[in-house]
PQR file with spaces between the fields and no chain letter, atoms N, CA, C, O and H, PARSE charges and radii, in Angstrom:
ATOM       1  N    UNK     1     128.601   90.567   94.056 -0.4000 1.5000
ATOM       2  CA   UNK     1     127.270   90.388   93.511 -0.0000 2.0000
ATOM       3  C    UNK     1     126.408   91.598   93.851  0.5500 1.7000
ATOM       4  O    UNK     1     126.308   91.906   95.039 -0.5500 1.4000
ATOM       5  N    UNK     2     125.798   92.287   92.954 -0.4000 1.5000
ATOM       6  CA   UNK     2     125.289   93.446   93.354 -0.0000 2.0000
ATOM       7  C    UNK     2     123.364   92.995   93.592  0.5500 1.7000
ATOM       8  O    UNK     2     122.568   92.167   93.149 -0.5500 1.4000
ATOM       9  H    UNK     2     125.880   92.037   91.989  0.4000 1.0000
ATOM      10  N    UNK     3     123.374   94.159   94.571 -0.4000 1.5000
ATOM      11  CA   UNK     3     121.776   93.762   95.222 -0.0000 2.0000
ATOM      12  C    UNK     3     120.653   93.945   94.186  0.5500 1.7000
ATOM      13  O    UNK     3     120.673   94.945   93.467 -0.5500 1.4000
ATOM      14  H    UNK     3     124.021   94.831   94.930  0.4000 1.0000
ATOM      15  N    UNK     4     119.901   93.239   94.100 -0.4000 1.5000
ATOM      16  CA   UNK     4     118.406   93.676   93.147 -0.0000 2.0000
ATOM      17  C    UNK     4     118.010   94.537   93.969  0.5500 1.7000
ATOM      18  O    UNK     4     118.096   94.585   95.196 -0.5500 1.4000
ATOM      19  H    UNK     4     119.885   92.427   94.684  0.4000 1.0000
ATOM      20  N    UNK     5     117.352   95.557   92.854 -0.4000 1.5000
ATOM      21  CA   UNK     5     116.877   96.724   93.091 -0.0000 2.0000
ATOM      22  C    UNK     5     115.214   96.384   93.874  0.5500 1.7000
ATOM      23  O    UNK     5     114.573   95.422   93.451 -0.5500 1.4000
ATOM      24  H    UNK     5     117.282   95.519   91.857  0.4000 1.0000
ATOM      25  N    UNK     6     114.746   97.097   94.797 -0.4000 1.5000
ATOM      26  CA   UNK     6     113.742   96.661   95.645 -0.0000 2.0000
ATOM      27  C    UNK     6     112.584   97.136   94.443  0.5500 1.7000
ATOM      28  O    UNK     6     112.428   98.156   93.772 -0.5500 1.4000
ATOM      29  H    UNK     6     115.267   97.879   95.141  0.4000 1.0000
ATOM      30  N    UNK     7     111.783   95.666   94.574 -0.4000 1.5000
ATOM      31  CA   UNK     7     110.823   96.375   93.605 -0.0000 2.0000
ATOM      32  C    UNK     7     109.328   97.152   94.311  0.5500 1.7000
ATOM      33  O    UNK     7     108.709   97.002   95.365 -0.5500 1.4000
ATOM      34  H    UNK     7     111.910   94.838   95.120  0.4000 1.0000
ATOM      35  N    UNK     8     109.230   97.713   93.536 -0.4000 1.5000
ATOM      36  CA   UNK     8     107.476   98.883   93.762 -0.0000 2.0000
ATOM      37  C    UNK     8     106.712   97.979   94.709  0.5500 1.7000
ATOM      38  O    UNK     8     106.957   96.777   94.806 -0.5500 1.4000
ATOM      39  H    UNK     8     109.733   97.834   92.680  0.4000 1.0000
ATOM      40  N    UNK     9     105.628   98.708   95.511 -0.4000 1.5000
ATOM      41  CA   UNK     9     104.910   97.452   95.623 -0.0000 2.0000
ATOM      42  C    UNK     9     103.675   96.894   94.981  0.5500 1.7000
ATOM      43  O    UNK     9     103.028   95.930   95.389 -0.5500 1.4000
ATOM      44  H    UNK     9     105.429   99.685   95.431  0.4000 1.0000
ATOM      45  N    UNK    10     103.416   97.686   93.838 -0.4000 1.5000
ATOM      46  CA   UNK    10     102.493   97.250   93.017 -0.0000 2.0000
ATOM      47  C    UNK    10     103.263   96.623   91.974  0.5500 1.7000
ATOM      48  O    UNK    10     102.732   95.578   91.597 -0.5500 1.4000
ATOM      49  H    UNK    10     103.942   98.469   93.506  0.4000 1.0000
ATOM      50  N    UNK    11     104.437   96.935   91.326 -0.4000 1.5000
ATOM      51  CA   UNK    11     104.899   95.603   90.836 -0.0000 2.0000
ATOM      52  C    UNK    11     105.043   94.118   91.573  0.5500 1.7000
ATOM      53  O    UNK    11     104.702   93.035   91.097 -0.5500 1.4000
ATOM      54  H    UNK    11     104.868   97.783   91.632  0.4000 1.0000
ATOM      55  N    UNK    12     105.557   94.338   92.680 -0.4000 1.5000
ATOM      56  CA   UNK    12     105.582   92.825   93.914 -0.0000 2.0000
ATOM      57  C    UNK    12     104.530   92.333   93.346  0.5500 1.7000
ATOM      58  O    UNK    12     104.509   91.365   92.585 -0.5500 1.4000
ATOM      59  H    UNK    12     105.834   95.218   93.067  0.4000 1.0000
ATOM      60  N    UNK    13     103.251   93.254   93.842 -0.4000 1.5000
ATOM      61  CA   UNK    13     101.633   92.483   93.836 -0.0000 2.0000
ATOM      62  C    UNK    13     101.052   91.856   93.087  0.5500 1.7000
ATOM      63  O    UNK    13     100.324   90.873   93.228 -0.5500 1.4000
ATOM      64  H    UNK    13     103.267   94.040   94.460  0.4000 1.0000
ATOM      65  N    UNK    14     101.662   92.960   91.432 -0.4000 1.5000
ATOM      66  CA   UNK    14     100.897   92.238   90.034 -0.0000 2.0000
ATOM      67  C    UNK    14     102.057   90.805   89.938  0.5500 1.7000
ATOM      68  O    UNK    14     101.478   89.939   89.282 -0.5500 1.4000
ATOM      69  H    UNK    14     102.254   93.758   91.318  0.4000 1.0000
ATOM      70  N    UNK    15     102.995   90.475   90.229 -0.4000 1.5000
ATOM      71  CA   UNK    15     103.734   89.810   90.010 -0.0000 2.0000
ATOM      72  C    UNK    15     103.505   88.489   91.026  0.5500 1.7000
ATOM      73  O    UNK    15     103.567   87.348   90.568 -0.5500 1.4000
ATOM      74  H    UNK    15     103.466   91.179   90.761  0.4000 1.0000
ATOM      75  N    UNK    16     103.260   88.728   92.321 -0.4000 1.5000
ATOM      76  CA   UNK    16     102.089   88.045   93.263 -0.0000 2.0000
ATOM      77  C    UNK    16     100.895   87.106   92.352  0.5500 1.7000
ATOM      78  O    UNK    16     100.663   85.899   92.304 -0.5500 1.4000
ATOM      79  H    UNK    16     103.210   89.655   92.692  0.4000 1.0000
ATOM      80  N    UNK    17     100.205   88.465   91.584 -0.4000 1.5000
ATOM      81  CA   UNK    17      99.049   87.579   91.250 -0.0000 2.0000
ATOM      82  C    UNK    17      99.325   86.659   89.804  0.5500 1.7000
ATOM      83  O    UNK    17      98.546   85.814   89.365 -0.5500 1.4000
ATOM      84  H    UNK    17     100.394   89.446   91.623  0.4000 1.0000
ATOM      85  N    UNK    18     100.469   87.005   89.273 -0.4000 1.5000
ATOM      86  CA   UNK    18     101.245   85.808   88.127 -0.0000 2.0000
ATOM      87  C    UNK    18     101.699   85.164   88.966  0.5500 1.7000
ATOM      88  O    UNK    18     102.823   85.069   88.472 -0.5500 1.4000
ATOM      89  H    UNK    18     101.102   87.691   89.630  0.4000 1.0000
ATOM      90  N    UNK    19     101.781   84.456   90.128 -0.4000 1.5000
ATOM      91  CA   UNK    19     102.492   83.549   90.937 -0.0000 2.0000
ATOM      92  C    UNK    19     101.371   82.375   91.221  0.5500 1.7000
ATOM      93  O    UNK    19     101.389   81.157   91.043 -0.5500 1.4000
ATOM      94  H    UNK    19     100.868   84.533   90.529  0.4000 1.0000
ATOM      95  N    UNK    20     100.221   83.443   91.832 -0.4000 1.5000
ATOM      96  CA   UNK    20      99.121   82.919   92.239 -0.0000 2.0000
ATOM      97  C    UNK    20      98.498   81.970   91.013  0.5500 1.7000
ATOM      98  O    UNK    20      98.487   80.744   91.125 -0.5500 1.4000
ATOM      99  H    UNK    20     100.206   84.432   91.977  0.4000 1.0000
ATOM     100  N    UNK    21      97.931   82.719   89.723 -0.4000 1.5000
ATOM     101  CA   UNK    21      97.329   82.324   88.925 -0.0000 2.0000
ATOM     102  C    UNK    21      98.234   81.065   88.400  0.5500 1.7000
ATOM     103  O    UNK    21      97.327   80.305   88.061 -0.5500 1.4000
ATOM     104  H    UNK    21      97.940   83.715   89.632  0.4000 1.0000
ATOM     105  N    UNK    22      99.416   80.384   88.126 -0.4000 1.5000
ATOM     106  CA   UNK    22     100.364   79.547   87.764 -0.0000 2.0000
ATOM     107  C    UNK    22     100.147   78.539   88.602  0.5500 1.7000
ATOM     108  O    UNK    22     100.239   77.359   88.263 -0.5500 1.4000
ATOM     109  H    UNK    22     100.153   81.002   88.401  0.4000 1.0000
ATOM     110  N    UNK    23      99.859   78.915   89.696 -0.4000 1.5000
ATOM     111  CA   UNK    23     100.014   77.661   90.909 -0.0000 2.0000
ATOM     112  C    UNK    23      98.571   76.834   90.830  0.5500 1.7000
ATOM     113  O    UNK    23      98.339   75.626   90.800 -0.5500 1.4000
ATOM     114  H    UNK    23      99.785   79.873   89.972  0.4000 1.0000
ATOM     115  N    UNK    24      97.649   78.068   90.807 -0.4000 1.5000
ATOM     116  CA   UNK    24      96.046   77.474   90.274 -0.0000 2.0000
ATOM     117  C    UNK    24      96.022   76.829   89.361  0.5500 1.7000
ATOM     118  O    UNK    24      95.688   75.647   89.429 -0.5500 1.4000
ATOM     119  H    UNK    24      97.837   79.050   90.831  0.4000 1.0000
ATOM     120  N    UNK    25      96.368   77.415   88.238 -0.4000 1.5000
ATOM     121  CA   UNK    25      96.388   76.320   87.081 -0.0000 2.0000
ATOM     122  C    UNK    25      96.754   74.829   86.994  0.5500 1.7000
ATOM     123  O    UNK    25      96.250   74.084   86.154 -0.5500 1.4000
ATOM     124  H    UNK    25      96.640   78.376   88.182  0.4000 1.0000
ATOM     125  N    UNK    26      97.830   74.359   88.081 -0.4000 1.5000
ATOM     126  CA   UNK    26      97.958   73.342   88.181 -0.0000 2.0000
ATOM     127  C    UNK    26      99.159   72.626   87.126  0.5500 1.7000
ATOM     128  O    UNK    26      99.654   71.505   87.244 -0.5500 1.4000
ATOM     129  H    UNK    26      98.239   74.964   88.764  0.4000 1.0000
ATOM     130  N    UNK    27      99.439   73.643   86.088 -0.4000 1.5000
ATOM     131  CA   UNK    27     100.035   73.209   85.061 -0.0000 2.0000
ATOM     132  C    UNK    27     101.805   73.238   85.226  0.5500 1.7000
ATOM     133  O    UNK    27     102.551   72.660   84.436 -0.5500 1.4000
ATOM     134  H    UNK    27      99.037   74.553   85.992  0.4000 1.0000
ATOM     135  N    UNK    28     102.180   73.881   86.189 -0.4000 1.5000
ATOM     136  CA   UNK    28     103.698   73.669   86.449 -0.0000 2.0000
ATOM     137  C    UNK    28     104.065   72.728   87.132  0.5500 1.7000
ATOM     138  O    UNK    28     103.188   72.215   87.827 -0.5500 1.4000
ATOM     139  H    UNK    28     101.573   74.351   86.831  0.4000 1.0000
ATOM     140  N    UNK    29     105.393   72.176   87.201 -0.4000 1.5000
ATOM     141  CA   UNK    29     106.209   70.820   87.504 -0.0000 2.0000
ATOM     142  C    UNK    29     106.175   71.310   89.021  0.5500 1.7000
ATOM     143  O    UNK    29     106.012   72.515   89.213 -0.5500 1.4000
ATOM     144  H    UNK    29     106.105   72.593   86.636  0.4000 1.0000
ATOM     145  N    UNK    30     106.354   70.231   90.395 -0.4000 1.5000
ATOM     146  CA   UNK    30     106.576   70.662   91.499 -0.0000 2.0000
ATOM     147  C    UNK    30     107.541   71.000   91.651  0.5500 1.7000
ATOM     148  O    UNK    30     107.436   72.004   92.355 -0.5500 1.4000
ATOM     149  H    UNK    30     106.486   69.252   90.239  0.4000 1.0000
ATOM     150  N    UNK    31     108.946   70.738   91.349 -0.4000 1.5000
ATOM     151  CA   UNK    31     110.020   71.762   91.547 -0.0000 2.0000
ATOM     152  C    UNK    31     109.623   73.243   90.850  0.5500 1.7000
ATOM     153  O    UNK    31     109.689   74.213   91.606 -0.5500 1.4000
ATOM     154  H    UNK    31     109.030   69.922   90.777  0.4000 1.0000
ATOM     155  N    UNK    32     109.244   73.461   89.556 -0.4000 1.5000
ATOM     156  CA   UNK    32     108.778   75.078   89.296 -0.0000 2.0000
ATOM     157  C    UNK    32     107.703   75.765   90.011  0.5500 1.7000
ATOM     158  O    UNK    32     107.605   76.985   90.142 -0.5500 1.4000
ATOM     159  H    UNK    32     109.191   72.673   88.942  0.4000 1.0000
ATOM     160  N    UNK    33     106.680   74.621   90.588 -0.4000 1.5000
ATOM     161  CA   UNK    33     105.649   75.132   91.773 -0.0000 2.0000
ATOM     162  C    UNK    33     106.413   75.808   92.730  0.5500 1.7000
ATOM     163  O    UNK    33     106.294   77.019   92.916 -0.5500 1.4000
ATOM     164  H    UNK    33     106.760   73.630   90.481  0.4000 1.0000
ATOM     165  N    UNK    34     107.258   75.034   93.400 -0.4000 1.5000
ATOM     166  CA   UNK    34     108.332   75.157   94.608 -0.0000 2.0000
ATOM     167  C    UNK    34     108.495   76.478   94.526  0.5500 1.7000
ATOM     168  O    UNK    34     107.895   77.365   95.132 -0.5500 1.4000
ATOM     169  H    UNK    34     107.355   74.050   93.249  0.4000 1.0000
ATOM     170  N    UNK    35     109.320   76.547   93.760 -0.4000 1.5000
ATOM     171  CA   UNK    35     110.388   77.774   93.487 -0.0000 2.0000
ATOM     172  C    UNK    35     109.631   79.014   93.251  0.5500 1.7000
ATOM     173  O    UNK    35     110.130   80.050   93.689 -0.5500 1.4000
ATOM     174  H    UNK    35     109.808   75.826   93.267  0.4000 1.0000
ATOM     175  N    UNK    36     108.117   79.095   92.414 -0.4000 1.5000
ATOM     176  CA   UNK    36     107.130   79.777   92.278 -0.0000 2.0000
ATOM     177  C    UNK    36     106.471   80.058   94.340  0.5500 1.7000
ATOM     178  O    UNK    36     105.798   80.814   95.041 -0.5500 1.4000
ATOM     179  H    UNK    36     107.711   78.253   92.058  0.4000 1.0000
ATOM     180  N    UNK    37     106.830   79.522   94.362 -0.4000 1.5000
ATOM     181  CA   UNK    37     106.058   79.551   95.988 -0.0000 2.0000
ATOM     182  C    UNK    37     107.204   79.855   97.306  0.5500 1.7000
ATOM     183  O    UNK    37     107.067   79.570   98.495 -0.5500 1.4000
ATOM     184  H    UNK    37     107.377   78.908   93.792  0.4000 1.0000
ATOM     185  N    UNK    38     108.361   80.534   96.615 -0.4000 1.5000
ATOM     186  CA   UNK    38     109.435   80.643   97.377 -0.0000 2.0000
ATOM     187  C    UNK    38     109.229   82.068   97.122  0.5500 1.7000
ATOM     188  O    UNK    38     109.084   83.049   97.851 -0.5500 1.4000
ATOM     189  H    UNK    38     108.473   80.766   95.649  0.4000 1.0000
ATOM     190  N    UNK    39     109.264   81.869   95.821 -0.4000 1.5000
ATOM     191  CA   UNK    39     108.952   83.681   95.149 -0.0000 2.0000
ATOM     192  C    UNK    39     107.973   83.973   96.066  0.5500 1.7000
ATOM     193  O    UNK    39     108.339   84.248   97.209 -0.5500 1.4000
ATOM     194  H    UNK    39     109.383   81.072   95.229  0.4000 1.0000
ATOM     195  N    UNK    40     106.741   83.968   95.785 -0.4000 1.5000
ATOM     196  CA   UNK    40     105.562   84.340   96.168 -0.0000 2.0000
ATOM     197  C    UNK    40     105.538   84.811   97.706  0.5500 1.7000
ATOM     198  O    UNK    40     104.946   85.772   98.196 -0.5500 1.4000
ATOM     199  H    UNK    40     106.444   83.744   94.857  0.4000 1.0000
ATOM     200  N    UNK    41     106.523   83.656   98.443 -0.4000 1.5000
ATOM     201  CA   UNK    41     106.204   84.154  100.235 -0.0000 2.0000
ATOM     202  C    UNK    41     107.033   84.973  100.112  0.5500 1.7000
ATOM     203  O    UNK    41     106.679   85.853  100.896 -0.5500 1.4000
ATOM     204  H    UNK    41     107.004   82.875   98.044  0.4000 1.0000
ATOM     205  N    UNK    42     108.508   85.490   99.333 -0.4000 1.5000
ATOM     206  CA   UNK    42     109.033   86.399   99.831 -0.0000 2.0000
ATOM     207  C    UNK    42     108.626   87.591   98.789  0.5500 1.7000
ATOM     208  O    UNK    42     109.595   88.349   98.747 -0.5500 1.4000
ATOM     209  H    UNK    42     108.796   84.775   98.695  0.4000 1.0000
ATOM     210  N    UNK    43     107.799   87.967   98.107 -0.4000 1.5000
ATOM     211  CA   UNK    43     107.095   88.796   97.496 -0.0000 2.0000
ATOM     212  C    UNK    43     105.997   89.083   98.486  0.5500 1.7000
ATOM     213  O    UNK    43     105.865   90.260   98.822 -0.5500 1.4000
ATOM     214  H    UNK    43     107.012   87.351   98.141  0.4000 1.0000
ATOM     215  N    UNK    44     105.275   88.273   98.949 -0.4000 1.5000
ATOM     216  CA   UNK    44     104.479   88.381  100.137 -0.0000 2.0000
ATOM     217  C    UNK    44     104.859   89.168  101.180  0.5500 1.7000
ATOM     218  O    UNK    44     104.172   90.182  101.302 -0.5500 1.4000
ATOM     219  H    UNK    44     105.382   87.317   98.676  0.4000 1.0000
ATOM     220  N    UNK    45     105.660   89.035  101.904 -0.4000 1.5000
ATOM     221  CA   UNK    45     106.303   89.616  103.135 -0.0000 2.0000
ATOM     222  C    UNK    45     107.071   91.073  102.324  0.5500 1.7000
ATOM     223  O    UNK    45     106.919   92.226  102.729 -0.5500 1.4000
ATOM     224  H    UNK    45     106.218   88.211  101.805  0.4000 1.0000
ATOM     225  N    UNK    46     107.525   90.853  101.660 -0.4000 1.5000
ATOM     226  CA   UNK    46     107.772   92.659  100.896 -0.0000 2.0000
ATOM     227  C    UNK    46     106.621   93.365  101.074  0.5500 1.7000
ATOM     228  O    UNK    46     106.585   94.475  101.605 -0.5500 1.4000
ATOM     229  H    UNK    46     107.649   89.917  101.330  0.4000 1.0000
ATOM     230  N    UNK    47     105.454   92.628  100.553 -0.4000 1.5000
ATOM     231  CA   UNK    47     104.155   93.561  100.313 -0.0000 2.0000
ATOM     232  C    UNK    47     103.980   94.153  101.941  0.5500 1.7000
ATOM     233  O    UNK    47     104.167   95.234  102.499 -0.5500 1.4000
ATOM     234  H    UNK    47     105.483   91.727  100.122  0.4000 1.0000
ATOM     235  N    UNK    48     103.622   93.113  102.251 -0.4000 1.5000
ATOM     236  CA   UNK    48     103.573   92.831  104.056 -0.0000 2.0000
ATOM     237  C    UNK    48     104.154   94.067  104.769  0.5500 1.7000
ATOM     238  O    UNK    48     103.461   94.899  105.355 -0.5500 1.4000
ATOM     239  H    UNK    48     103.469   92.235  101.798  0.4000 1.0000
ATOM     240  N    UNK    49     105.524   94.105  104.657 -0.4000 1.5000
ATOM     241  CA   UNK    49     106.329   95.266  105.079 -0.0000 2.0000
ATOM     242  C    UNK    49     105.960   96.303  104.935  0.5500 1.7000
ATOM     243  O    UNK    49     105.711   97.098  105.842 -0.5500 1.4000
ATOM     244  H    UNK    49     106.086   93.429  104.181  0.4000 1.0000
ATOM     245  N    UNK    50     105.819   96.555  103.391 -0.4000 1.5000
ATOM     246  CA   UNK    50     105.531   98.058  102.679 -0.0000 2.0000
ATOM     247  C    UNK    50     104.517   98.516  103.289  0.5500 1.7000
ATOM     248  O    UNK    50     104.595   99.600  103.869 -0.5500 1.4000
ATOM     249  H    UNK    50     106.021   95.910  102.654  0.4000 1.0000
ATOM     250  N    UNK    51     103.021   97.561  103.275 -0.4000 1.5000
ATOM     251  CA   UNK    51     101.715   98.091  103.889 -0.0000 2.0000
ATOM     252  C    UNK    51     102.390   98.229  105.538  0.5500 1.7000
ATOM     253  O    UNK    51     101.741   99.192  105.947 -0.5500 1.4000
ATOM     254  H    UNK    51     102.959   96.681  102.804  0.4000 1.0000
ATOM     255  N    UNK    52     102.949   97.979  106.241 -0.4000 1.5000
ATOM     256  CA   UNK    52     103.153   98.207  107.624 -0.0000 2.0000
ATOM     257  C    UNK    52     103.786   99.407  107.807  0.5500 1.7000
ATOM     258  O    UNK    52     103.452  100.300  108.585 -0.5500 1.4000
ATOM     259  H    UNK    52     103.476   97.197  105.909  0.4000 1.0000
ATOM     260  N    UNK    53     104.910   99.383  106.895 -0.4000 1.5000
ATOM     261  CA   UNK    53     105.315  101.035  107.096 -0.0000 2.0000
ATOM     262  C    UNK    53     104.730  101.877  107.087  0.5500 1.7000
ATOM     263  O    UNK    53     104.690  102.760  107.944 -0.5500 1.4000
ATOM     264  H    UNK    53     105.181   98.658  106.263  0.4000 1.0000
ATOM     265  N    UNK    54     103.734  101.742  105.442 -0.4000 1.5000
ATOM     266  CA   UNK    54     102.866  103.149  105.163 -0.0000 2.0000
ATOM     267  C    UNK    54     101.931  103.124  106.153  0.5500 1.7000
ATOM     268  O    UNK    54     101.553  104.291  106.247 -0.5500 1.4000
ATOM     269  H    UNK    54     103.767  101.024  104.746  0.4000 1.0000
ATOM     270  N    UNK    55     101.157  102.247  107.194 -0.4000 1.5000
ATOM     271  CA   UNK    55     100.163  102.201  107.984 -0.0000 2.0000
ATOM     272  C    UNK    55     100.797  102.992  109.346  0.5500 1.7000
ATOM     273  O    UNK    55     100.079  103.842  109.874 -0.5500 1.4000
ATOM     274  H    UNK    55     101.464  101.298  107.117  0.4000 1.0000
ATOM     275  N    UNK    56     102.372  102.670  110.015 -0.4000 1.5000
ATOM     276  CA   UNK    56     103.180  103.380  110.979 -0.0000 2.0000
ATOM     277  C    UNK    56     103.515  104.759  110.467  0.5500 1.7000
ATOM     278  O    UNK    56     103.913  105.617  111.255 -0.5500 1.4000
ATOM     279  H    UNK    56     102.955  101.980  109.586  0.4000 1.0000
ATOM     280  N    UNK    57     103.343  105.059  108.928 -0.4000 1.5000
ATOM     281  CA   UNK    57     103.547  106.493  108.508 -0.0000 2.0000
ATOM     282  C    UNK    57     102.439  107.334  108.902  0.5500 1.7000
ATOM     283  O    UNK    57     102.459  108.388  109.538 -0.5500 1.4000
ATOM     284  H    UNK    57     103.020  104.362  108.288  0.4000 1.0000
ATOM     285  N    UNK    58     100.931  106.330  108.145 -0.4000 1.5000
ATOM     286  CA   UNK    58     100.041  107.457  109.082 -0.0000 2.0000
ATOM     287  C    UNK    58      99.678  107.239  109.849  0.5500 1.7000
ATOM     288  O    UNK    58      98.741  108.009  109.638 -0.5500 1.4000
ATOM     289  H    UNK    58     100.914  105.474  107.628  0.4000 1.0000
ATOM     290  N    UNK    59      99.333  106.652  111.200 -0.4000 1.5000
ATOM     291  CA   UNK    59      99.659  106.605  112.223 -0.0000 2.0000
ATOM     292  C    UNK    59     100.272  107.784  112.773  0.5500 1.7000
ATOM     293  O    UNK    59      99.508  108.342  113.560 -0.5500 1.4000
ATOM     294  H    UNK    59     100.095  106.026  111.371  0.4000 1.0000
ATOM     295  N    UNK    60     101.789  108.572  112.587 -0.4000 1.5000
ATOM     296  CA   UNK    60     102.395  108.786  113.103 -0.0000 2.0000
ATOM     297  C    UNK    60     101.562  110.333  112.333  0.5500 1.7000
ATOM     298  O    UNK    60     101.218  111.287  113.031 -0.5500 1.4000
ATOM     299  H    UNK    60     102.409  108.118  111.947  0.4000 1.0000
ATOM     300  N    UNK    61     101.387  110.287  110.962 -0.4000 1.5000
ATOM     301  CA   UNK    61     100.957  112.077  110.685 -0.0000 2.0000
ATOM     302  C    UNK    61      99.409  112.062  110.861  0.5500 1.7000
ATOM     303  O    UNK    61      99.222  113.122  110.264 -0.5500 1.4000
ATOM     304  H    UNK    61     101.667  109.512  110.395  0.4000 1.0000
ATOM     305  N    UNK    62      98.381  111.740  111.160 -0.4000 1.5000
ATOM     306  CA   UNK    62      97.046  111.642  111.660 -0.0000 2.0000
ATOM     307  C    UNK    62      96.883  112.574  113.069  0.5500 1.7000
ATOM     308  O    UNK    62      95.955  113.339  113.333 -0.5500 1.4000
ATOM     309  H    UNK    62      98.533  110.879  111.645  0.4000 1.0000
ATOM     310  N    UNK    63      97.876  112.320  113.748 -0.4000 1.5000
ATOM     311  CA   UNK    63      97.261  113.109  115.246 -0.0000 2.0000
ATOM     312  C    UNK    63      97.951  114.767  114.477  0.5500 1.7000
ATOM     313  O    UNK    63      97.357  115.842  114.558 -0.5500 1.4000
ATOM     314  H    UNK    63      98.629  111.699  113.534  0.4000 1.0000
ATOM     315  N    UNK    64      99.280  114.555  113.787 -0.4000 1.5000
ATOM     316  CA   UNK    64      99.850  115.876  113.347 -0.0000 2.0000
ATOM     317  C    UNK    64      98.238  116.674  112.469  0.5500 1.7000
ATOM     318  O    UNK    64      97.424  117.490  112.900 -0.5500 1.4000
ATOM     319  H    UNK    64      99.762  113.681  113.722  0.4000 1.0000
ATOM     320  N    UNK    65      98.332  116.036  111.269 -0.4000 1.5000
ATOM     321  CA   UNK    65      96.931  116.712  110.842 -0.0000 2.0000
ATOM     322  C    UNK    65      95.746  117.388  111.381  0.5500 1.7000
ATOM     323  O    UNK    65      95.151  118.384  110.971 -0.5500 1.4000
ATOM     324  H    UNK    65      98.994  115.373  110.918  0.4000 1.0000
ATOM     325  N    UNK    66      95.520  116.574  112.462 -0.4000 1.5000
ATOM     326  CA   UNK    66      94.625  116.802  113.488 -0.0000 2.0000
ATOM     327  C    UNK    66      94.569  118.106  113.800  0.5500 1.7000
ATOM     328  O    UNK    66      93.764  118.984  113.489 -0.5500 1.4000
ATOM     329  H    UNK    66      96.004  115.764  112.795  0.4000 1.0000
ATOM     330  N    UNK    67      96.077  118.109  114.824 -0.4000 1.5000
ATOM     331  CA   UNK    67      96.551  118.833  115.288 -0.0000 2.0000
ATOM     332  C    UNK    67      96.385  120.481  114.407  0.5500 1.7000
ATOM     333  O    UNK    67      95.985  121.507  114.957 -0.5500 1.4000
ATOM     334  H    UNK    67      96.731  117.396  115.077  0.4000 1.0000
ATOM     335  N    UNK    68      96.733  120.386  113.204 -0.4000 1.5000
ATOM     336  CA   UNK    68      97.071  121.205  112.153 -0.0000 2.0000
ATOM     337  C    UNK    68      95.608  121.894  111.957  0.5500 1.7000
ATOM     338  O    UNK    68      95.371  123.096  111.834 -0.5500 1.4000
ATOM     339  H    UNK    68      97.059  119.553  112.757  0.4000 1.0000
ATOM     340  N    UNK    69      94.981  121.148  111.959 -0.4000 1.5000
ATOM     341  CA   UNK    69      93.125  121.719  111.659 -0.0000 2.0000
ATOM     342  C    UNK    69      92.720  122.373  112.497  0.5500 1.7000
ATOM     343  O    UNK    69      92.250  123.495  112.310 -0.5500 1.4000
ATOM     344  H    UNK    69      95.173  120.172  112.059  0.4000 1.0000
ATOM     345  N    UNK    70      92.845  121.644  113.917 -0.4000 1.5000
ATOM     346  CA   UNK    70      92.437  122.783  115.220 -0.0000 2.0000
ATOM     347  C    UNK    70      93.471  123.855  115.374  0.5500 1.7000
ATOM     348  O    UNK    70      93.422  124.560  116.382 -0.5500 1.4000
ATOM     349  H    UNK    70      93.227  120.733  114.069  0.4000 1.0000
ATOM     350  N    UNK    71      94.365  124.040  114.512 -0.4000 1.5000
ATOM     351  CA   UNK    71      95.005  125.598  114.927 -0.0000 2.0000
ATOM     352  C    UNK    71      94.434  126.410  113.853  0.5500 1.7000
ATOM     353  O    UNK    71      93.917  127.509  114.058 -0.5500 1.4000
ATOM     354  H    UNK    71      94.405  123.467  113.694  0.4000 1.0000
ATOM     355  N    UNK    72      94.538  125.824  112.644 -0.4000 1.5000
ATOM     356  CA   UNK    72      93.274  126.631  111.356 -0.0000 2.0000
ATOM     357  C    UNK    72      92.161  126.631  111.808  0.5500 1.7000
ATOM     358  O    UNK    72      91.523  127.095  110.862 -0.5500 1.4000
ATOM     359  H    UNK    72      94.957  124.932  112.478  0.4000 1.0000
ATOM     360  N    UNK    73      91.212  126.372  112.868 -0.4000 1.5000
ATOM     361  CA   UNK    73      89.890  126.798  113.246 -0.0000 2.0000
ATOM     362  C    UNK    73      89.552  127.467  114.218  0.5500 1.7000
ATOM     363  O    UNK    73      88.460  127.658  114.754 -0.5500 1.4000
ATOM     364  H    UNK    73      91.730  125.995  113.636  0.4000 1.0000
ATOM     365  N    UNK    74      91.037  127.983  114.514 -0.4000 1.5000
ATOM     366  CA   UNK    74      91.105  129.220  116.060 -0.0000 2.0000
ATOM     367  C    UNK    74      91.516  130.085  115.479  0.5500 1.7000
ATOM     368  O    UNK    74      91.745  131.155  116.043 -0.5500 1.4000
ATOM     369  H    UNK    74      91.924  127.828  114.079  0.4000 1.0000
């Protein structure tokens, strides 16, 4: 069985908020709620991830930059 391809995380998100808006409506069966809300937490925690990485990315190049400016101002 081959892996689904990891999606964007602005596709996750817009796809998040078709999860969201379905569940509001009120108009799906509770098993398609369910399953809509299985999606959603693990679309959730993708997003979740992605923003944590990119936040440990800068994090990690912020003091570099820094760094980089005070040698361009000597």
């Amino acid at each position: 069985m081959a892996a689904k391809p990891k999606l964007k995380f602005e596709e996750a998100m817009a796809r998040l908020q078709e999860i969201v808006e379905k569940l509001e409506s009120g108009e799906e069966s509770l098993e398609d709620s369910m399953k809509l809300f299985e999606e959603g937490a693990k679309l959730s925690a993708l997003c979740y991830e992605t923003l944590d990485k990119a936040e440990q990315k800068i994090t990690e190049l912020t003091p570099l930059a820094a760094d980089e400016e005070c040698h361009e101002e000597t």
